[in-house]
C-alpha positions in Angstrom: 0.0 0.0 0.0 1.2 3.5 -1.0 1.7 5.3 2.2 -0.5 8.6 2.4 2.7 10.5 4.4 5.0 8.8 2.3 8.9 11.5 1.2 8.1 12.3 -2.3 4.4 12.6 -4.5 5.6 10.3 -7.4 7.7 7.0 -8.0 8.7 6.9 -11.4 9.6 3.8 -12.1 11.8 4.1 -15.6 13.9 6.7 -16.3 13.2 6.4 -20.4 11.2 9.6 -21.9 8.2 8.4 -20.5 9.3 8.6 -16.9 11.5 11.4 -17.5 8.7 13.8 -19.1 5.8 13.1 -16.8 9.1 13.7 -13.9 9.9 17.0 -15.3 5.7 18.2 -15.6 5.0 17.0 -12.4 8.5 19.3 -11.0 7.0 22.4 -12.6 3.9 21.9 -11.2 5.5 22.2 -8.0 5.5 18.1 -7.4 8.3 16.2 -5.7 9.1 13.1 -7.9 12.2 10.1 -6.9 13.0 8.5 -10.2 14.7 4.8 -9.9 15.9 3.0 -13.0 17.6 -0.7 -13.5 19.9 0.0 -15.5 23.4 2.1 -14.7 22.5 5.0 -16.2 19.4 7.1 -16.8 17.7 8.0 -20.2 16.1 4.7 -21.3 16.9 3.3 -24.7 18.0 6.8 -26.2 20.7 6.8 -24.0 24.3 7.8 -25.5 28.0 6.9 -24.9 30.5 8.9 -25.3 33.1 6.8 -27.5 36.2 8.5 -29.5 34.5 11.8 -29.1 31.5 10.3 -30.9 27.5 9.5 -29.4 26.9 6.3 -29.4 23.4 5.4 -29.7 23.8 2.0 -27.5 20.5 0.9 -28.2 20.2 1.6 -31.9 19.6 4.3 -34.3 17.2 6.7 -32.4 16.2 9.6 -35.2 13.7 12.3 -33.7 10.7 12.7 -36.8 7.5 14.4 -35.7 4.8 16.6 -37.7 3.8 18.1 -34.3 5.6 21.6 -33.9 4.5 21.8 -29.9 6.7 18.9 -29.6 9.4 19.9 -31.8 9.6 23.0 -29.8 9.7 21.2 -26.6 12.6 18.9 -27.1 14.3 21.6 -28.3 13.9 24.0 -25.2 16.4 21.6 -23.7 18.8 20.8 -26.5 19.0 21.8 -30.2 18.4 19.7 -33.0 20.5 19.5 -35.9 19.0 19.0 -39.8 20.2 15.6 -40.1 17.8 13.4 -42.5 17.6 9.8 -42.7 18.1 8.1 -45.7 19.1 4.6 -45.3 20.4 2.5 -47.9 19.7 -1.1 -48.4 22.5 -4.1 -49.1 21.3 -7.0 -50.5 24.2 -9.5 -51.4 26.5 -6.7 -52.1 24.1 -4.2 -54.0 22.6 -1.0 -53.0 19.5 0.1 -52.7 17.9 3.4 -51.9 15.1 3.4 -48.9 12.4 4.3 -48.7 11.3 2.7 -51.9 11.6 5.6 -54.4 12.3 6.6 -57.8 16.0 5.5 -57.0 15.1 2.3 -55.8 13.1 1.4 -58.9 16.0 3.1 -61.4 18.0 0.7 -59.7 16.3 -2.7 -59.7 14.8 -2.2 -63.6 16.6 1.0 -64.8 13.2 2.7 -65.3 13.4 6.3 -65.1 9.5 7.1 -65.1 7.1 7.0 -62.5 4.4 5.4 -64.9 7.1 2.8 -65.8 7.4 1.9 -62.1 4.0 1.6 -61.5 3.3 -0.6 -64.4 6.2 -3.0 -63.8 5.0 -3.4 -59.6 1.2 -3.6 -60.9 2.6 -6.1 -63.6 4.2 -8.4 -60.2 1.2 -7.8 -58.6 -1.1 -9.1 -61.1 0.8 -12.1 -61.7 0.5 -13.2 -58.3 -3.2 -12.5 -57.8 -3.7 -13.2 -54.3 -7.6 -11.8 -53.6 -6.9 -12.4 -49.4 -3.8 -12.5 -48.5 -3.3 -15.1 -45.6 0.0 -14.4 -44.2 2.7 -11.7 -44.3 4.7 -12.6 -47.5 1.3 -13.1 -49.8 0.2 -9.3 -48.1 3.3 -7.4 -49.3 3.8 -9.4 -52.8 0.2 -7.9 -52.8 1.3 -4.6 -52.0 4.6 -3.8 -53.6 5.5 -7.4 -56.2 8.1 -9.9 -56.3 11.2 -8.4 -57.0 11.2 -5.7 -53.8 9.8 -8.4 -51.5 12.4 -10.6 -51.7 14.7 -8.6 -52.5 15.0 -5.3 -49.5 11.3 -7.0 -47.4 11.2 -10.7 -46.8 15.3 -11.3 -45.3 15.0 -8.3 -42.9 11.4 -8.8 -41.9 12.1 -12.8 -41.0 15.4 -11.7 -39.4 13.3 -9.3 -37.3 10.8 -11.3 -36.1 12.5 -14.6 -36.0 9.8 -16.5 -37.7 9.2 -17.3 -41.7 7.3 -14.9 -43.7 4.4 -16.9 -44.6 4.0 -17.9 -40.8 3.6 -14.0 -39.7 -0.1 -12.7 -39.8 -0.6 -10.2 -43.2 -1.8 -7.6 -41.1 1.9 -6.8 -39.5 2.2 -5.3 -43.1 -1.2 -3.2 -43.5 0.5 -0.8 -46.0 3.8 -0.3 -47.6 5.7 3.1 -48.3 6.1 3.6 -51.8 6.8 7.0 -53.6 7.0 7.6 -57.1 9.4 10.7 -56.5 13.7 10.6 -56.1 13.3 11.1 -52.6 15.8 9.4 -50.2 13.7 10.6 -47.2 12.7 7.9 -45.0 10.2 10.1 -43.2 7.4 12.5 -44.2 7.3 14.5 -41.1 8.0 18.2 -40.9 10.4 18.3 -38.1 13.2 15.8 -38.4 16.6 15.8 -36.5 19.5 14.6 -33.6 20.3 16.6 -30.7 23.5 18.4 -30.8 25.5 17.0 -28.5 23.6 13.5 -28.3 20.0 12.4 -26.3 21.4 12.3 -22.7 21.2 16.4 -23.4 17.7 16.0 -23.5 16.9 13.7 -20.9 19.3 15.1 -18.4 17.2 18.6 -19.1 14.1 16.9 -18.6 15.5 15.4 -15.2 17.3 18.1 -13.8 16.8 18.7 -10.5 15.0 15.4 -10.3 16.6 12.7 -7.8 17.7 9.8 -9.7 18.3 6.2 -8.0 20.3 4.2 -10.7 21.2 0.3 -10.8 18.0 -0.1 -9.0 15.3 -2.9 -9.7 12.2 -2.4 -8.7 10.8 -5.2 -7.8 13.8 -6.3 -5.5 12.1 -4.1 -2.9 8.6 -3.1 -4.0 7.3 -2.7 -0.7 10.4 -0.4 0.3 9.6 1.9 -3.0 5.9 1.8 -3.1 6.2 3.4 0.3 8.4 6.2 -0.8 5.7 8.0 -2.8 1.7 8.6 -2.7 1.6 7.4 -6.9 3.3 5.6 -9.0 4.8 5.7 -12.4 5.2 2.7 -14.0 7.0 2.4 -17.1 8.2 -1.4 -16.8 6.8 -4.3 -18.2 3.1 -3.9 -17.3 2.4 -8.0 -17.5 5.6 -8.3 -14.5 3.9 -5.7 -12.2 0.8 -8.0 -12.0 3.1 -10.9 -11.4 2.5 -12.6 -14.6 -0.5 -14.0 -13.5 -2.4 -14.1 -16.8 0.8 -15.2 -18.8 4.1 -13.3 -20.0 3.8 -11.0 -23.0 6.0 -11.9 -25.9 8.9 -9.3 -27.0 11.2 -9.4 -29.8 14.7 -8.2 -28.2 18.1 -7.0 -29.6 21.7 -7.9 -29.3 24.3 -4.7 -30.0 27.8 -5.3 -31.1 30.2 -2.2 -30.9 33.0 -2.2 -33.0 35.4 1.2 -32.9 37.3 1.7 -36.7 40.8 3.1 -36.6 39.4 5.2 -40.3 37.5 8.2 -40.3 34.7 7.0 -42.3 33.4 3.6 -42.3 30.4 2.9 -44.7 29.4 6.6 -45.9 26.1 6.4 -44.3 24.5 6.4 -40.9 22.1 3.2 -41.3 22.7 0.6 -43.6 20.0 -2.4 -43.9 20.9 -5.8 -44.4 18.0 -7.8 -46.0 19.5 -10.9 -47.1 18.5 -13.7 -44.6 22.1 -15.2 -44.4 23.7 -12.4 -42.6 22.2 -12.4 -39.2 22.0 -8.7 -38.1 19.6 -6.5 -39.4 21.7 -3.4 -40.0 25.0 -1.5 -39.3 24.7 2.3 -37.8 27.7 4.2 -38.2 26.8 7.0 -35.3 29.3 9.9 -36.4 27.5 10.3 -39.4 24.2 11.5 -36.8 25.9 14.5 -36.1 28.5 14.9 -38.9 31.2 14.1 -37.1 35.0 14.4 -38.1 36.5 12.8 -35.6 39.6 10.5 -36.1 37.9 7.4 -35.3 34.3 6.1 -36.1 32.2 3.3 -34.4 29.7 0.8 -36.2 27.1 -1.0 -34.0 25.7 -4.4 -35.9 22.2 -4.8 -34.5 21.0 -8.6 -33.8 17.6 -9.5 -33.5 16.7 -12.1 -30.9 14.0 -14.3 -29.1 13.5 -12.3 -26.1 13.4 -14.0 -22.4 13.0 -11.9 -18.8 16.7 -12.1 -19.1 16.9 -9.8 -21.8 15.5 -6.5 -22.9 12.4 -6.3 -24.4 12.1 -4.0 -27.2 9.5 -4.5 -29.5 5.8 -6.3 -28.6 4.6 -9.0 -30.5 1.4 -7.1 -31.0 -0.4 -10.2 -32.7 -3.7 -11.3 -31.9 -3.0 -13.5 -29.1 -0.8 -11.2 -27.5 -3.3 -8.5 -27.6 -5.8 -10.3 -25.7 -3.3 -11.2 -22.9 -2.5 -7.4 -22.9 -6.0 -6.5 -22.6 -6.4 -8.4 -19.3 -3.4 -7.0 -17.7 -4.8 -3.2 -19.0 -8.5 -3.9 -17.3 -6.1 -4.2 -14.5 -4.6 -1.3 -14.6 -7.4 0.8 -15.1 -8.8 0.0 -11.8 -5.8 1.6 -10.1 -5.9 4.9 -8.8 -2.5 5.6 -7.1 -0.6 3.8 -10.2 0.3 5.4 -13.7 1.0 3.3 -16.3 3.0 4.6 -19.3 5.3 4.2 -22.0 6.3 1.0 -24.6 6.1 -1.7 -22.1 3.4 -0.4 -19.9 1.3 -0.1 -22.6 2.8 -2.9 -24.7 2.7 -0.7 -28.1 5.6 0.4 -30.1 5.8 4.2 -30.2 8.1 6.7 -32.0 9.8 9.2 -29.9 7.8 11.8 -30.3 4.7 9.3 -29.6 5.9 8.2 -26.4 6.9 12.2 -25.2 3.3 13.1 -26.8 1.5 10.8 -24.8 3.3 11.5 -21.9 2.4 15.1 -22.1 -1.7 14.0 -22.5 -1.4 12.0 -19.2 -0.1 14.6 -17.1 -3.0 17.2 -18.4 -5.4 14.3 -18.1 -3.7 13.0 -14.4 -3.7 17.1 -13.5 -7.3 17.6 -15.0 -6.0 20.5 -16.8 
């Protein structure tokens, strides 16, 4: 039970953007917050190293896109964000291959220069599969985009991700497929699009500042000792392990990242690089400098492994199929029935958001939580 005189107003459990925007509302509104984390530093999965003078995104390529301008401006009253736009490249047994699929892509799979010649030779691959209801992933995206860029830049990556043939995964993980008809190297359509000068801890330490911060802490070591610190809790942790489990764990996908520091200035020419092929087992290669247009001596490359996830590991992405989403659903009845805990964030809620997702939702539940 949440003690009534307890030191501080909030818990936040989770010091990811989650925890660390509803901490920083909660301070201005004139709230005392104690923020714990697990892990030995604070900041979640944008967290940065500093290696050879160069931010190291240690949990993979984090690149800030939103088309909301409140958020843009509030990420960058604590740090300044830089222009950098992401165009990753694609490597399928040794060729290249522009992303998202564009003009460039299409020039350099058939060598048509048109957009009605792209058109007609994807309808054409379309047509010749004829699948009325597509059954399972690989049948929905030969339906949406042909042969040639399915098993060429979709089908390796996507099995690599998920750990699981193609024509096993539901068709609706695919409900649409990017496809532009312009030579635009873009990966996203939003407005706003950049990295923070200087790297992400500059924004989380702003949004924490101030803020006590317990680090190398696990909750539920002592849950009784922490609940009792606080009158409410955030909870930003796995939202099926708060309930103890008792309905079932929630599956995850997790990720394995090897860091590799390059005695060469420049490594691969490009920040992401995808790896769609099946054979090669990681799903892409980051070269961080290349975020904030670095020059340094030195550059370091992080190989990204997908894995099966266990309570060993970190969970990064939900398995947000059907069965999954059921089990969810009883845990969330749960948690809306609590009225001194505040769920919130990817595993809380078991979706995958964007950053600008999680801060924007973070932002709703404290005017909600505050009835402002």
């Amino acid at each position: 039970m949440i003690k009534s005189d307890a030191m501080y107003d909030y818990l936040v459990v989770g010091s990811g953007l989650f925890g660390s925007v509803f901490a920083h509302e909660a301070k201005k509104r004139g709230k005392s917050c104690l923020v714990i984390d697990k892990r030995a530093h604070s900041g979640g999965n944008v967290y940065c190293e500093r290696v050879e003078g160069i931010n190291v995104h240690k949990y993979g390529a984090h690149i800030f896109h939103t088309n909301d301008r409140q958020i843009w401006d509030y990420v960058n009253s604590f740090v300044e964000f830089n222009r950098y736009t992401n165009s990753p490249l694609a490597n399928y047994k040794g060729t290249l291959y522009n992303l998202p699929f564009n003009m460039n892509t299409f020039y350099q799979l058939w060598k048509v220069k048109t957009p009605d010649e792209a058109k007609a030779k994807i309808q054409s691959q379309i047509d010749q599969n004829n699948t009325k209801t597509p059954s399972n992933l690989e049948e929905q995206a030969i339906s949406l985009i042909g042969t040639d860029i399915y098993y060429k830049l979709i089908k390796g990556y996507t099995e690599k991700q998920w750990g699981r043939a193609a024509t096993d995964l539901p068709a609706f993980i695919i409900k649409r497929l990017p496809v532009r008809y312009t030579y635009d190297n873009n990966y996203f359509d939003d407005k706003y699009q950049g990295i923070p000068i200087g790297g992400y801890n500059k924004l989380t330490e702003g949004l924490l500042s101030g803020i006590p911060v317990e680090l190398g802490v696990d909750y539920f070591d002592d849950r009784a000792h922490w609940d009792s610190m606080a009158r409410q809790i955030v909870f930003t942790g796995n939202i099926d392990q708060y309930y103890d489990y008792q309905f079932g764990k929630l599956e995850y996908r997790s990720l394995r990242f090897e860091h590799t520091v390059y005695d060469q200035q420049n490594y691969q020419g490009n920040a992401v690089i995808n790896y769609t092929e099946r054979e090669i087992p990681y799903t892409r290669t980051i070269e961080h400098k290349h975020f904030e247009f670095g020059t340094q001596d030195k550059t370091v490359v992080t190989k990204e492994y997908p894995e099966e996830w266990t309570p060993a590991r970190e969970a990064y992405y939900p398995v947000n199929d059907a069965k999954n989403t059921e089990l969810y659903l009883k845990y969330k009845a749960l948690s809306d029935q609590e009225s001194e805990v505040i769920f919130g964030g990817r595993l809380a809620e078991y979706k995958y958001y964007d950053m600008h997702q999680i801060i924007g939702s973070a932002l709703k539940k404290v005017k909600v939580h505050f009835k402002e």
